[in-house]
Short mmCIF file of the C-alpha atoms (twelve columns), coordinates in Angstrom:
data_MODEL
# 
_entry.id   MODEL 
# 
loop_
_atom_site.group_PDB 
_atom_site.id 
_atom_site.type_symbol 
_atom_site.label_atom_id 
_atom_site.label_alt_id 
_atom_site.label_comp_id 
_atom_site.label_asym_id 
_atom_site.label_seq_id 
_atom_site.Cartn_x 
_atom_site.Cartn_y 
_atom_site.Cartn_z 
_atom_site.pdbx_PDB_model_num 
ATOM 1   C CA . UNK A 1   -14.294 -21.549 -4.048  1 
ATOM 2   C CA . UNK A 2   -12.636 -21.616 -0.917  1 
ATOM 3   C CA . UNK A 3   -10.190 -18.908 0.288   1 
ATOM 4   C CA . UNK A 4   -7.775  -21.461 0.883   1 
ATOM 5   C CA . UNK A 5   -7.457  -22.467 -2.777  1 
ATOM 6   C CA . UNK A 6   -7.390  -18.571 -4.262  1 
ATOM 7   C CA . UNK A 7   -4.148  -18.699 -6.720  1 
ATOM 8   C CA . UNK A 8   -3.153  -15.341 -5.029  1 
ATOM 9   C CA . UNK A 9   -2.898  -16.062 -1.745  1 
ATOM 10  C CA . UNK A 10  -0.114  -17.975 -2.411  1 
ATOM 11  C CA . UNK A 11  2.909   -15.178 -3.146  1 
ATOM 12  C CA . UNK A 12  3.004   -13.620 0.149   1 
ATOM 13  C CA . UNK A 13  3.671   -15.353 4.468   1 
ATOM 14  C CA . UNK A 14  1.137   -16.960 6.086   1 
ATOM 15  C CA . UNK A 15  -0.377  -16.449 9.272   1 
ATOM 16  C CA . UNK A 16  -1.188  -18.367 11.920  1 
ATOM 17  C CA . UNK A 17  -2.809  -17.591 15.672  1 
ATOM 18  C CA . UNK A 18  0.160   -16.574 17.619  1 
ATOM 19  C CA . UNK A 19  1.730   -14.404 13.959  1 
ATOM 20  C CA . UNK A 20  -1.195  -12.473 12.726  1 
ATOM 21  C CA . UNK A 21  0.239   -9.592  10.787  1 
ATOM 22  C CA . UNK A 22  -1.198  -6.229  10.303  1 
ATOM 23  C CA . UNK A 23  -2.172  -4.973  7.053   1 
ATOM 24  C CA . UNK A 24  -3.033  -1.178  5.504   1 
ATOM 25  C CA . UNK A 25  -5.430  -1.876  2.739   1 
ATOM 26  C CA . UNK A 26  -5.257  0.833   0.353   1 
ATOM 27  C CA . UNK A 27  -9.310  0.994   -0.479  1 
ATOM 28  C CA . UNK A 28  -10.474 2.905   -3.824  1 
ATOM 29  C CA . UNK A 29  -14.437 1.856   -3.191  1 
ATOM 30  C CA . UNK A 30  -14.074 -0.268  -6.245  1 
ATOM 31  C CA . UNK A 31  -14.666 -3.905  -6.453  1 
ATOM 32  C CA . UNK A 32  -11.106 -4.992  -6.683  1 
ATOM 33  C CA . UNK A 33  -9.842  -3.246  -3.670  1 
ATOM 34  C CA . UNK A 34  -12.906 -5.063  -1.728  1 
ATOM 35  C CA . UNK A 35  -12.266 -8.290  -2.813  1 
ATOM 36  C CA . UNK A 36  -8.670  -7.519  -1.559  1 
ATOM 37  C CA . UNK A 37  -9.761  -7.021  2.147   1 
ATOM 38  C CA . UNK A 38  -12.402 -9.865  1.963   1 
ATOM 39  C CA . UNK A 39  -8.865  -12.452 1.156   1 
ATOM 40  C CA . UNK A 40  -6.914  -11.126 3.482   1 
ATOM 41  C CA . UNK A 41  -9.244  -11.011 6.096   1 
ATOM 42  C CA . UNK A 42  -10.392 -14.590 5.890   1 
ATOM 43  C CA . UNK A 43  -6.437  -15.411 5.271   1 
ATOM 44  C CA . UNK A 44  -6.132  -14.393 8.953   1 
ATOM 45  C CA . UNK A 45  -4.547  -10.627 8.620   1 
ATOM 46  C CA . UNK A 46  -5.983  -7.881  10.690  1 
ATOM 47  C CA . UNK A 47  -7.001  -5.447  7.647   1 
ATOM 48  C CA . UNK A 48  -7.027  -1.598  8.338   1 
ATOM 49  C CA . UNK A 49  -8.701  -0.017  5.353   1 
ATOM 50  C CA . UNK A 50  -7.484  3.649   4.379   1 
ATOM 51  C CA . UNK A 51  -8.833  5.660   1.132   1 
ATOM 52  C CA . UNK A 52  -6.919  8.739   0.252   1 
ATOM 53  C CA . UNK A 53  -7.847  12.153  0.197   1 
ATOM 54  C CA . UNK A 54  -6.156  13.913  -3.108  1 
ATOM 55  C CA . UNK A 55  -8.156  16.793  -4.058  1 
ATOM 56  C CA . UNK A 56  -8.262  20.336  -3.000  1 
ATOM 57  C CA . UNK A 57  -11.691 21.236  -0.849  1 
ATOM 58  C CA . UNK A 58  -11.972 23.634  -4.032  1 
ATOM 59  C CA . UNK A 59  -11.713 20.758  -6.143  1 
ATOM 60  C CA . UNK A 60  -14.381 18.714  -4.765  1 
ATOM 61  C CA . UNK A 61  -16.975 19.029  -7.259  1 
ATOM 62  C CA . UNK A 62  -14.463 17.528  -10.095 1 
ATOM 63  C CA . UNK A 63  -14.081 14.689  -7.874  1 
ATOM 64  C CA . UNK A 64  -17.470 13.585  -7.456  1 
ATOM 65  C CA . UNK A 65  -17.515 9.967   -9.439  1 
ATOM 66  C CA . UNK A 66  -13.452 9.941   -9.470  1 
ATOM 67  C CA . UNK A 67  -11.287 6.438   -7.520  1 
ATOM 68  C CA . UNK A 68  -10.778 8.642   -4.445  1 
ATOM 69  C CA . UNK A 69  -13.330 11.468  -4.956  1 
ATOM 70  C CA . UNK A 70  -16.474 11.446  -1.818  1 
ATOM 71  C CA . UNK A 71  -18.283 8.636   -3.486  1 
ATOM 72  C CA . UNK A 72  -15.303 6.832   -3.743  1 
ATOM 73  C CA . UNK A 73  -14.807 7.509   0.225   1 
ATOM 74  C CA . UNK A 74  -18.432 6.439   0.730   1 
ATOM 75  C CA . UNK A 75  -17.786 3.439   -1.287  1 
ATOM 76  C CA . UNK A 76  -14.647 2.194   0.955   1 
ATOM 77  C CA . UNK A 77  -16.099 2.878   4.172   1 
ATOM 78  C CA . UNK A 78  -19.468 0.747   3.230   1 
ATOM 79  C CA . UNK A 79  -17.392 -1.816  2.364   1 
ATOM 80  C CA . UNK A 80  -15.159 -1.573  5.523   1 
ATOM 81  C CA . UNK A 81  -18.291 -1.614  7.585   1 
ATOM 82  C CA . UNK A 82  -19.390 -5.024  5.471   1 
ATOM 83  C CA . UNK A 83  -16.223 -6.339  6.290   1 
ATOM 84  C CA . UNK A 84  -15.842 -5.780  10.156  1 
ATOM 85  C CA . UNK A 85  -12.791 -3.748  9.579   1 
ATOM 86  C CA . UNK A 86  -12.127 -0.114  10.616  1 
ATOM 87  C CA . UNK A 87  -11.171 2.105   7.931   1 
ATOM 88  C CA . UNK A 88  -10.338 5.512   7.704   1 
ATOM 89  C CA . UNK A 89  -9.269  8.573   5.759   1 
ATOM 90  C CA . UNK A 90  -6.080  10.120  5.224   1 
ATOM 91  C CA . UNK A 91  -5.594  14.236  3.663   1 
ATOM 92  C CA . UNK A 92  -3.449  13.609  0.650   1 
ATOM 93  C CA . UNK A 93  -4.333  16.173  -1.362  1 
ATOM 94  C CA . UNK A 94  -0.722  18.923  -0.801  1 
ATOM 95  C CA . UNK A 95  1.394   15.895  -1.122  1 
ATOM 96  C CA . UNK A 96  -0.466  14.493  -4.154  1 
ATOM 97  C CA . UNK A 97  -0.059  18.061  -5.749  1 
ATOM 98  C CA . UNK A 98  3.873   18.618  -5.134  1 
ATOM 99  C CA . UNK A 99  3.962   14.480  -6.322  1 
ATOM 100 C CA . UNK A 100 1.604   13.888  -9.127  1 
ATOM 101 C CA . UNK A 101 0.603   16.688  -10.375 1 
ATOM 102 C CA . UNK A 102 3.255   18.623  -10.624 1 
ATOM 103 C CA . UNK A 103 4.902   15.645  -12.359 1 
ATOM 104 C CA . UNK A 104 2.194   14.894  -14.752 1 
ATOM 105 C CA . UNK A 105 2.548   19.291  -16.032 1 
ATOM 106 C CA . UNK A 106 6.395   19.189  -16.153 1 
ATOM 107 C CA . UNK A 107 6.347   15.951  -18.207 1 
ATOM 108 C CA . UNK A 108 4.238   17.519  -21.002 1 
ATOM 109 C CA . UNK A 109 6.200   20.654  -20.686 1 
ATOM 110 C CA . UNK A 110 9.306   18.586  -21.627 1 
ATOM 111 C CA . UNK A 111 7.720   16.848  -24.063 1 
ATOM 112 C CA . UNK A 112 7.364   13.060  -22.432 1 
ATOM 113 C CA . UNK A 113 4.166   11.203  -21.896 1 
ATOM 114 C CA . UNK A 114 3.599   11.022  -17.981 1 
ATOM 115 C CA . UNK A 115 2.120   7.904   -16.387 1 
ATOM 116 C CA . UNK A 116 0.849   9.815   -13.459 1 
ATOM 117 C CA . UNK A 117 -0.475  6.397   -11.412 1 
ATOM 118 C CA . UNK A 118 3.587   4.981   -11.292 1 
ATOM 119 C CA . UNK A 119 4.177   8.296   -9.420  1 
ATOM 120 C CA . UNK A 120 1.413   7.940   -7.298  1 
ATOM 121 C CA . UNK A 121 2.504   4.210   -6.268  1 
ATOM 122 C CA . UNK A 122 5.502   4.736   -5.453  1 
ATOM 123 C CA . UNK A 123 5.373   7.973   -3.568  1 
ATOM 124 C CA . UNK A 124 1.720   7.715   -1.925  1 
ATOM 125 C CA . UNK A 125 1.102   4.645   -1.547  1 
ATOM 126 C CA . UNK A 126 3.227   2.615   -0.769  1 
ATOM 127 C CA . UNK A 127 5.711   5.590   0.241   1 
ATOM 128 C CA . UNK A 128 3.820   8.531   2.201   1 
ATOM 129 C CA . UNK A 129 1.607   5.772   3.589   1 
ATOM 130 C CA . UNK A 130 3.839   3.468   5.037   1 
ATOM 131 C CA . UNK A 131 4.452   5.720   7.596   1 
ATOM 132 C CA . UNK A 132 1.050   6.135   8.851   1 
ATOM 133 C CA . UNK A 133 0.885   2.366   8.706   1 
ATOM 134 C CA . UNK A 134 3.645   1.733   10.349  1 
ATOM 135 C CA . UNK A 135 2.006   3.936   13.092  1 
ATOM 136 C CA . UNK A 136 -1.231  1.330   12.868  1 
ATOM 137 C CA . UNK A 137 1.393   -1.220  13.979  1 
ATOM 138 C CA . UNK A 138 1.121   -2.572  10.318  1 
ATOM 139 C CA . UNK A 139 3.852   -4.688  8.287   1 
ATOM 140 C CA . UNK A 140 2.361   -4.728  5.188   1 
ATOM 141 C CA . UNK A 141 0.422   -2.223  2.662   1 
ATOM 142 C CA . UNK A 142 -2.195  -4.049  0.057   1 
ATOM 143 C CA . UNK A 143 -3.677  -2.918  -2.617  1 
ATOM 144 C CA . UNK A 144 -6.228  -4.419  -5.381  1 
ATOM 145 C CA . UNK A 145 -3.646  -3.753  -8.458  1 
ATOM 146 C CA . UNK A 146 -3.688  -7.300  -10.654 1 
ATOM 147 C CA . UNK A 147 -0.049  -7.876  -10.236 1 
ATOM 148 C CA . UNK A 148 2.002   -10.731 -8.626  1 
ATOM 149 C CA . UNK A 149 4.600   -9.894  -5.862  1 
ATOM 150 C CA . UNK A 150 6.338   -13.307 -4.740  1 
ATOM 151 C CA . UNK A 151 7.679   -13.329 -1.070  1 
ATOM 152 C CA . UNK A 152 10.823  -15.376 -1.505  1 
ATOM 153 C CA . UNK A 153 13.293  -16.889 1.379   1 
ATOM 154 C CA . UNK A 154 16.669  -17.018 1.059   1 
ATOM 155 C CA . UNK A 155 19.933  -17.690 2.867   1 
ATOM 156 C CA . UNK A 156 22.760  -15.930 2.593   1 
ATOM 157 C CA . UNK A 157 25.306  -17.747 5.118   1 
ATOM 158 C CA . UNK A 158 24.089  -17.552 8.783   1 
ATOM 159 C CA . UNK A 159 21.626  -14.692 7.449   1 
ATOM 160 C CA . UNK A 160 17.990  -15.507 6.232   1 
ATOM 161 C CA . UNK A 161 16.134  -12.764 4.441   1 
ATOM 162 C CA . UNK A 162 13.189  -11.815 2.108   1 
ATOM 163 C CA . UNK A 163 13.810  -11.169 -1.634  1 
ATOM 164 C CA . UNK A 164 10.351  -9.607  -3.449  1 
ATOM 165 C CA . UNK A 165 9.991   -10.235 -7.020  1 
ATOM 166 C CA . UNK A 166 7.612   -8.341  -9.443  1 
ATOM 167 C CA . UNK A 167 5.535   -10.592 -12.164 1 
ATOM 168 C CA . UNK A 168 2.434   -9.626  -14.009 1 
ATOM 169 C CA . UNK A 169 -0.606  -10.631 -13.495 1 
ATOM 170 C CA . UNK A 170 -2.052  -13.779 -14.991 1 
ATOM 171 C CA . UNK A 171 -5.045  -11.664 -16.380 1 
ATOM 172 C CA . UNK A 172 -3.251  -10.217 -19.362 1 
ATOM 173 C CA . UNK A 173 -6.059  -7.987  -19.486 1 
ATOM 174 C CA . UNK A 174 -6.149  -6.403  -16.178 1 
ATOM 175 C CA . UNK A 175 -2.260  -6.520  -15.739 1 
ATOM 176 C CA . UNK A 176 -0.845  -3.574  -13.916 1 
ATOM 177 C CA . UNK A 177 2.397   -4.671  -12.740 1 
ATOM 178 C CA . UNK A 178 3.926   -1.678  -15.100 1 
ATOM 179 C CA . UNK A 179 2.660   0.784   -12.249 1 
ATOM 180 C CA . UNK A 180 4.417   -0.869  -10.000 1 
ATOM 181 C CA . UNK A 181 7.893   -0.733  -11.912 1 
ATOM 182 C CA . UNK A 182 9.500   2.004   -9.834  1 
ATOM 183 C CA . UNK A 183 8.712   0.502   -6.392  1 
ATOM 184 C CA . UNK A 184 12.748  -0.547  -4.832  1 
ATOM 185 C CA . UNK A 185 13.174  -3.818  -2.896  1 
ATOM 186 C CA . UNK A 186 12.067  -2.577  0.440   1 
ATOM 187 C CA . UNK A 187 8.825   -1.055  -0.823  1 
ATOM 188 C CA . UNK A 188 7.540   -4.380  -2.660  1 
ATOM 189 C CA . UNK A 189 9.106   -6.883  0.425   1 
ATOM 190 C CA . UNK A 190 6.363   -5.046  2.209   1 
ATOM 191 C CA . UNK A 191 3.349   -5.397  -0.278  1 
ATOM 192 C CA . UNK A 192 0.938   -7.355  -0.873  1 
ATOM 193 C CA . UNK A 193 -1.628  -8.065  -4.016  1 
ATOM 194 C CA . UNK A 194 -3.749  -10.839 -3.447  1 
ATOM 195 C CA . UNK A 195 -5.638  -10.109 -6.989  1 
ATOM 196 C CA . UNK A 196 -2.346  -11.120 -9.136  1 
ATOM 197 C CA . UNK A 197 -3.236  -15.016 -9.779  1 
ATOM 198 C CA . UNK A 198 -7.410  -14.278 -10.176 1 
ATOM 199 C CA . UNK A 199 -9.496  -13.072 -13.290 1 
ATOM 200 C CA . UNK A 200 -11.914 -9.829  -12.815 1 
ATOM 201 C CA . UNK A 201 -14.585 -12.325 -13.210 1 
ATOM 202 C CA . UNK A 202 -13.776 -14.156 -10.539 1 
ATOM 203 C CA . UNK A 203 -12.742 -11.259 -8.131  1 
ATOM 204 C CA . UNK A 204 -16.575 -10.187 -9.447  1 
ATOM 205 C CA . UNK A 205 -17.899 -13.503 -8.776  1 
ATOM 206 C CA . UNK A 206 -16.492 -12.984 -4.699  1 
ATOM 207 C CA . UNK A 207 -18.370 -10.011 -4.722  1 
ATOM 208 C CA . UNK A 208 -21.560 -10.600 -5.322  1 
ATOM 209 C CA . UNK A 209 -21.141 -13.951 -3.185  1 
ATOM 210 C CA . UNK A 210 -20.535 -12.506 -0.236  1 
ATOM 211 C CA . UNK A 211 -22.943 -9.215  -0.635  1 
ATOM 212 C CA . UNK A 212 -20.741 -6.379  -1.563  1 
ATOM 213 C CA . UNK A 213 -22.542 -3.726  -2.984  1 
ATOM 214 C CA . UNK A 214 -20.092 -2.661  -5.006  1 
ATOM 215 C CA . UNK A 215 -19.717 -5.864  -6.942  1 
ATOM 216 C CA . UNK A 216 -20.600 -4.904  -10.057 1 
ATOM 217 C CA . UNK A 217 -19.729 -0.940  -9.911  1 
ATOM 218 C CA . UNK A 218 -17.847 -0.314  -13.571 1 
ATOM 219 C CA . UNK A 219 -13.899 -0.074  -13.539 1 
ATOM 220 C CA . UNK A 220 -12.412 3.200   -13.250 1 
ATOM 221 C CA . UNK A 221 -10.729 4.050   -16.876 1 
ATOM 222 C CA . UNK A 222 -9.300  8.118   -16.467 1 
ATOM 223 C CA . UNK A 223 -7.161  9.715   -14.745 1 
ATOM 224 C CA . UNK A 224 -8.683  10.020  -11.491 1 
ATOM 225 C CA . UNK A 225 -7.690  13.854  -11.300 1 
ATOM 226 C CA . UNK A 226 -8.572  14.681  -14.784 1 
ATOM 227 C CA . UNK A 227 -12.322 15.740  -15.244 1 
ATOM 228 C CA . UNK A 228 -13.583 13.684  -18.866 1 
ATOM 229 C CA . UNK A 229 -9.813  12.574  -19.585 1 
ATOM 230 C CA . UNK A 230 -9.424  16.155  -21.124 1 
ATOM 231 C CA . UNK A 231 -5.786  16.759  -20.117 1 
ATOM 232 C CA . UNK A 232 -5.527  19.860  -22.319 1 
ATOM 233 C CA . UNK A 233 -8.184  21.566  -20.355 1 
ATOM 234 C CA . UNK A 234 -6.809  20.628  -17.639 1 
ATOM 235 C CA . UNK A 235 -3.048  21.535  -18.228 1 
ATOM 236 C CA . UNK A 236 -4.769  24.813  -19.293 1 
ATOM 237 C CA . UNK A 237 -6.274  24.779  -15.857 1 
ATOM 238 C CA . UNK A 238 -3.368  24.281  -13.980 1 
ATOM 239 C CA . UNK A 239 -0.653  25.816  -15.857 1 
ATOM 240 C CA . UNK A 240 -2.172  28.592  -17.169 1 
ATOM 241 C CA . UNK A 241 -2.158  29.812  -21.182 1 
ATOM 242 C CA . UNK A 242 0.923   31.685  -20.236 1 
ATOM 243 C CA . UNK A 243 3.104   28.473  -19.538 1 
ATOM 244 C CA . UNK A 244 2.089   27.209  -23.118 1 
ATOM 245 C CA . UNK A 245 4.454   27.146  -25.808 1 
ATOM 246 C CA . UNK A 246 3.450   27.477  -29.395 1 
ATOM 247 C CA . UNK A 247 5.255   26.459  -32.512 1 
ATOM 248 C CA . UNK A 248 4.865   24.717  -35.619 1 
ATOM 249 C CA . UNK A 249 3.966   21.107  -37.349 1 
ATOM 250 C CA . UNK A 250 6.049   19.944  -39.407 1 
ATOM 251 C CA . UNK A 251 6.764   16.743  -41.248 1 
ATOM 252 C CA . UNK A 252 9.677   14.428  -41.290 1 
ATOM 253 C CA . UNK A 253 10.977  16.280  -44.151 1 
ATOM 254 C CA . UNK A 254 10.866  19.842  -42.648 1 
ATOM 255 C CA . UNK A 255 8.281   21.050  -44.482 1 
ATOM 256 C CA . UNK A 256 6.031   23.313  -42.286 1 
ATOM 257 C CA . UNK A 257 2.134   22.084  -42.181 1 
ATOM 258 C CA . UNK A 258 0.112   24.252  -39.854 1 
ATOM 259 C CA . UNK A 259 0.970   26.093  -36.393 1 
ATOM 260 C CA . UNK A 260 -0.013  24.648  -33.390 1 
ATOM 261 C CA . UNK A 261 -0.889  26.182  -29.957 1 
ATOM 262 C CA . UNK A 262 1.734   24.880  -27.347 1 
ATOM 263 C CA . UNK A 263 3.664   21.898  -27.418 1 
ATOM 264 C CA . UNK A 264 2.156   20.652  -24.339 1 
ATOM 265 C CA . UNK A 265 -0.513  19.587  -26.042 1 
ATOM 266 C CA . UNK A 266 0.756   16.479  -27.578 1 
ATOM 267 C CA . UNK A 267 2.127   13.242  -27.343 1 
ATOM 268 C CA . UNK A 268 3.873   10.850  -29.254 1 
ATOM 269 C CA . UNK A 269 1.638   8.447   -30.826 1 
ATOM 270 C CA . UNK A 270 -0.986  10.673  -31.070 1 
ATOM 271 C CA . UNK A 271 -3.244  11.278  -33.837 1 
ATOM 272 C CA . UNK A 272 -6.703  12.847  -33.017 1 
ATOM 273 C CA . UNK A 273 -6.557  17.080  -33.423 1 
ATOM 274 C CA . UNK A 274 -4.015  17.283  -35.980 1 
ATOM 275 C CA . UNK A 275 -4.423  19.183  -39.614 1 
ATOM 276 C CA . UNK A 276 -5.459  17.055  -41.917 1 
ATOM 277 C CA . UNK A 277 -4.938  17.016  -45.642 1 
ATOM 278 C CA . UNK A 278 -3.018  14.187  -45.955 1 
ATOM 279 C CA . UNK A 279 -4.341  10.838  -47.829 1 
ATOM 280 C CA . UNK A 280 -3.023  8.731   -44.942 1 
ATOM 281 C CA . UNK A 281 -3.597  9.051   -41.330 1 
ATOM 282 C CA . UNK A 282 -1.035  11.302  -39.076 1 
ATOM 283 C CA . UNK A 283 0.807   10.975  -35.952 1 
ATOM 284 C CA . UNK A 284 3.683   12.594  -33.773 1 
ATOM 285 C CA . UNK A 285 6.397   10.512  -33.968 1 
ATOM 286 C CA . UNK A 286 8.883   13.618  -32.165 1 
ATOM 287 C CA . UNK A 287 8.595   16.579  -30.385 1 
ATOM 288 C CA . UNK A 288 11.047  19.013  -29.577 1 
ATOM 289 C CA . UNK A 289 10.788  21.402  -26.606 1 
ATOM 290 C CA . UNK A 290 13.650  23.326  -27.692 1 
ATOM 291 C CA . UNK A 291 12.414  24.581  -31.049 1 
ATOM 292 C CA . UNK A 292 8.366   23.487  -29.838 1 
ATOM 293 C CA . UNK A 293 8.448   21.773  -32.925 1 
ATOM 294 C CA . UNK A 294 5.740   19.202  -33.620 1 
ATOM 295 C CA . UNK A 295 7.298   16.256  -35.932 1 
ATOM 296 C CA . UNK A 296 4.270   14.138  -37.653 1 
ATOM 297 C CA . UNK A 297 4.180   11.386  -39.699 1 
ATOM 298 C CA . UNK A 298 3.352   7.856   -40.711 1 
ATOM 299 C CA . UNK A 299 1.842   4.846   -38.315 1 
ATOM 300 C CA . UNK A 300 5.344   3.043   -39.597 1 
ATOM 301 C CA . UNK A 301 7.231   5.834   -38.755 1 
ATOM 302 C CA . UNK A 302 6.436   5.319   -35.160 1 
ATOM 303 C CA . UNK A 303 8.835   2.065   -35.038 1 
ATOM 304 C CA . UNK A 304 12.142  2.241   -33.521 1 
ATOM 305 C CA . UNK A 305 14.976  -0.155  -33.015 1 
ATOM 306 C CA . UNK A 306 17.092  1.629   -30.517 1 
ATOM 307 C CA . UNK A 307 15.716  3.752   -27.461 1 
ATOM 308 C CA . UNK A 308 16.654  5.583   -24.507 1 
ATOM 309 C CA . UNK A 309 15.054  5.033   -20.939 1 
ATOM 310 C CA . UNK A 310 16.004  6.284   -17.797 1 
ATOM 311 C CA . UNK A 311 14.601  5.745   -14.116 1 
ATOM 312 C CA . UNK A 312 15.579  2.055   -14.588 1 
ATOM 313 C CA . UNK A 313 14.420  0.410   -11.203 1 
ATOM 314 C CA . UNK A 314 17.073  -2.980  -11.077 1 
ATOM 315 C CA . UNK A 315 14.452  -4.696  -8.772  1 
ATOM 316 C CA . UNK A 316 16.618  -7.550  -8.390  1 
ATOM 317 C CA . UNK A 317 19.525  -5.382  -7.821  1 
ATOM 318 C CA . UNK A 318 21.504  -7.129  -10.615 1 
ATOM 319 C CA . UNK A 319 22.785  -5.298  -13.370 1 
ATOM 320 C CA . UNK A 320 22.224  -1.660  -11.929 1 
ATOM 321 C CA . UNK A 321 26.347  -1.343  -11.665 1 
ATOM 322 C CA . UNK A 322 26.435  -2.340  -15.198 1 
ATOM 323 C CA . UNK A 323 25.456  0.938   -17.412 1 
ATOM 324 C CA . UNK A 324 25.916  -0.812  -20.595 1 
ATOM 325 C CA . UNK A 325 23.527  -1.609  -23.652 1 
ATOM 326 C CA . UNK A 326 20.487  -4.198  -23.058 1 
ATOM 327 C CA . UNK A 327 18.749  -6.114  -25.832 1 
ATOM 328 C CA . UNK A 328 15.219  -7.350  -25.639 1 
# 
């Protein structure tokens, strides 16, 4: 397969001898990142590589097989070398504690389900790192996410401009365009994801075609900062048992089953560690931080017609004037 015929390298400008553009590759040291750098290389960008630094020095030894722990850094830079591109590392780790982590605590302590990796999109990277690319004299970040971003030109009397739409990937799979969802005009008109159109078996393929070590290293699947995707030890961890609120578990009716030890340690949808003696399964269906009551019931009575959402992102820009109800 020849570069020129990759599916993804079709959403975002060209470049030609006297344009080449300048791109900050956000690198992970997995295989999808990699393959990202490889395209865009042989597309004609000059690729900078950068892996971020989010944990603590005291941290370190949690981070150890984590998507930006040392072997992660190790990972990138081989790969940079393999590629002929220079790559370095930036010191995330205060920022990604006042950003992410901070968010992903408060969330449970409210009672809401954090997605801690839409946080970390659009306020690392492809917010906090923008400005160190745009001191690399870059004009575009990249990452490996399987999403598409479309470039599109427009005309808007004697003014031309760029208009970025969000799609998901072809790969129903692999999608990720749902952590991109908070990213505003300005941030996606300046990304790239070359991996949208492609398969993970043929971004795997690339890999072991042209060498990369990392071809076949396994996907990550955790939250990179929590250790064994045990997020009650760590909320314990970081919060500390005095910042837990206990309660009780009760069902739809009101009828009390069993105590429980803080609310932050569930989540709607959940069923694994609650009481039992029931014929059918359990599951939170509500929780309510102001009485730290735990609400469980039936897989059916997890099915709603109406909801509330906030932090609507109006990528397009229309409709965000218009606060009215949406059907879907």
């Amino acid at each position: 397969m020849r570069v020129d015929q990759l599916r993804g390298l079709a959403d975002f400008p060209r470049v030609n001898s006297r344009n080449k553009q300048r791109v900050l590759l956000g690198m992970s040291g997995g295989v999808d990142s990699s393959v990202a750098g490889y395209l865009l290389r042989e597309q004609g960008y000059d690729v900078i590589g950068v892996t971020m630094k989010v944990w603590p020095q005291d941290c370190i030894s949690r981070a150890e097989d984590k998507c930006c722990g040392p072997q992660a850094v190790a990972d990138a830079r081989g790969v940079a070398r393999a590629l002929g591109i220079p790559h370095y590392v930036v010191d995330e780790a205060d920022q990604f504690e006042k950003l992410v982590i901070s968010y992903f605590s408060s969330e449970y302590q409210a009672g809401r389900t954090p997605n801690p990796c839409v946080m970390c999109n659009e306020k690392l990277k492809f917010g906090n790192l923008w400005e160190k690319a745009k001191g690399l004299g870059c004009d575009y970040i990249a990452t490996g996410h399987y999403a598409i971003i479309e470039h599109r030109h427009a005309t808007n009397g004697d003014r031309d401009y760029t208009r970025a739409v969000l799609r998901k990937g072809i790969d129903s799979r692999k999608d990720q365009s749902y952590f991109l969802f908070s990213l505003r005009q300005e941030q996606l008109q300046r990304a790239l994801t070359p991996l949208g159109r492609m398969s993970k078996s043929e971004i795997r393929a690339i890999a072991r075609k042209i060498g990369l070590r990392v071809a076949d290293k396994p996907d990550s699947q955790e939250i990179c900062f929590v250790p064994g995707q045990d997020y009650k030890a760590f909320l314990r961890s970081h919060l500390g048992e005095n910042q837990f609120h206990p309660g009780g578990i009760y069902d739809l009716d009101g009828n009390f089953i069993a105590p429980h030890g803080g609310i932050e340690m569930f989540t709607i949808g959940q069923r694994k560690g609650l009481p039992g003696g029931s014929a059918q399964p359990r599951y939170v269906v509500d929780l309510d931080p102001e009485t730290n009551r735990v609400i469980v019931g039936q897989a059916e009575d997890l099915l709603v017609e109406e909801f509330e959402i906030d932090r609507v992102n109006w990528i397009s820009g229309a409709g965000k004037d218009d606060p009215g109800p949406r059907s879907a």
